[in-house]
C-alpha positions in Angstrom: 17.2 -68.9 -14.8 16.3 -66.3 -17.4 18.5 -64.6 -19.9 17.1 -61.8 -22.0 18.1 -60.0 -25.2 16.8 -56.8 -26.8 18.4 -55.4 -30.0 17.8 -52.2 -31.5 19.0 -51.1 -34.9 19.3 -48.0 -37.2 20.0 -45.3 -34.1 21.2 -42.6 -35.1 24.1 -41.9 -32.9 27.7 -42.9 -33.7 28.9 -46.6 -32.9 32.3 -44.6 -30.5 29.5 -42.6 -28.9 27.8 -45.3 -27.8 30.0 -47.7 -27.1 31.3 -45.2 -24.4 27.3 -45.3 -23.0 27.3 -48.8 -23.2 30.8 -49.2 -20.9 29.0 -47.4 -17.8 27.0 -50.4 -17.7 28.3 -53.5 -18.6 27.9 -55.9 -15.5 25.7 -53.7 -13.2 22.7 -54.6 -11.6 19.9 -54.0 -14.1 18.0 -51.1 -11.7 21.0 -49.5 -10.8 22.1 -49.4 -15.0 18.8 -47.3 -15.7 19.8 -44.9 -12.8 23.1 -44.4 -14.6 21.7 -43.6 -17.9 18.8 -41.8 -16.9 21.1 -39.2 -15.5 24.2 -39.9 -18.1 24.5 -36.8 -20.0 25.3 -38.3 -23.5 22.5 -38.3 -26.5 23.0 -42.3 -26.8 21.8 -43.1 -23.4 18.3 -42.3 -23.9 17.9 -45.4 -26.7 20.0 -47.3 -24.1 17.7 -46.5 -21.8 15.0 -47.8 -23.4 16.7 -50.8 -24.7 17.6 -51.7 -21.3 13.9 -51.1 -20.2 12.6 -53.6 -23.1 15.1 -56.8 -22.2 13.8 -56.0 -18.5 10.2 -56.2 -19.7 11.7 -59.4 -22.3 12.9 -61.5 -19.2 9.7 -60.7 -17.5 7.4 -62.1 -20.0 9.6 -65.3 -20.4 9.6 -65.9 -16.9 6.2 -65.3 -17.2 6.0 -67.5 -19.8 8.0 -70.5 -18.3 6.2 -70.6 -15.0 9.0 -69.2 -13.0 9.3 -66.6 -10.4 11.5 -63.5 -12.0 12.6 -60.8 -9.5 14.0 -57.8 -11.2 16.6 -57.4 -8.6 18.6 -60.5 -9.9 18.8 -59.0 -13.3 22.1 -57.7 -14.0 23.5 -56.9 -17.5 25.9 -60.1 -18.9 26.5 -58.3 -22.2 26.3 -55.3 -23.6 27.7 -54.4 -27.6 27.9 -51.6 -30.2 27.9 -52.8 -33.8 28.1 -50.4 -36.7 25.0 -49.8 -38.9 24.2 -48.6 -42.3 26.2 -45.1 -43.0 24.0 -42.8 -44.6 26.1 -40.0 -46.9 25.2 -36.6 -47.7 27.1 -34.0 -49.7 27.8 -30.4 -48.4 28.4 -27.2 -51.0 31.7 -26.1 -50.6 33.6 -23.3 -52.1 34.2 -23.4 -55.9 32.0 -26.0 -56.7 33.0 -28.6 -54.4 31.5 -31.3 -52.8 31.9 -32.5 -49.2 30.6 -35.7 -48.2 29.2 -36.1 -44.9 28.7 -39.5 -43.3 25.9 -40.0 -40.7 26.8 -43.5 -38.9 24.2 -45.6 -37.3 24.4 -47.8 -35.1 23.1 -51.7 -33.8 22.7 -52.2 -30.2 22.3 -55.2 -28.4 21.6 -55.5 -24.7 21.8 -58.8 -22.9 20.3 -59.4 -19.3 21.0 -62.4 -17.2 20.4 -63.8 -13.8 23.3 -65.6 -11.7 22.6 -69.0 -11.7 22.3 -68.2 -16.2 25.5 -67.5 -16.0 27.4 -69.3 -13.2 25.7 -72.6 -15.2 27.4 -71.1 -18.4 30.5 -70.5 -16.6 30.9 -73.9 -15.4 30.0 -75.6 -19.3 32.8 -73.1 -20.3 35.1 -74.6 -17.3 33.9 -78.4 -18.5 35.2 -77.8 -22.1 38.2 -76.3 -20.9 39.1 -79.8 -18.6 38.7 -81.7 -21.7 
């Protein structure tokens, strides 16, 4: 029963951009999401990547941690979210003596990796509440 999170803040790619990264591998198998982005064309996927490898390595060392057996198999990712950063804004010379502004959007990422029995015991609190 282990339940990771890594979070990585300030990347420099566009919260839309990669949000569409981050929707090729919501619930998959943790392995078979770093296949995807390893070979997923976009910019964003290789801080995905990465983020993805750090809550496997996260899960491990709390497994590690706790005394229990972690097999990185079971991982699968529960949650996955875009949140928008800081904007950064630049100006650009224009014509006549114009400015243009330019915004640079960052992003916040946040990766969450679960095994089963993390979330069918989550699922069935959920279903308790729900009965009351």
């Amino acid at each position: 029963m282990v339940e990771s999170i890594a979070r990585v803040r300030h990347i420099r790619v566009t919260p839309q951009k990669a949000r569409r990264v981050v929707a090729l591998i919501k619930g998959k198998q943790a392995q078979e999401a770093l296949a995807i982005l390893k070979f997923a064309p976009q910019s964003a996927s290789e801080p995905i990547y990465k983020l993805v490898a750090s809550a496997m390595a996260n899960a491990q060392v709390k497994a590690d941690r706790d005394g229990e057996y972690l097999d990185e198999q079971d991982l699968y990712v529960a949650n996955a979210y875009v949140d928008e950063g800081t904007t950064l804004k630049r100006f650009r010379p224009r014509a006549q003596g114009r400015a243009f502004q330019i915004k640079k959007r960052t992003s916040h990422i946040t990766v969450v990796l679960s095994t089963p029995e993390v979330a069918a015991a989550a699922e069935g609190d959920s279903k308790k509440k729900a009965s009351k």
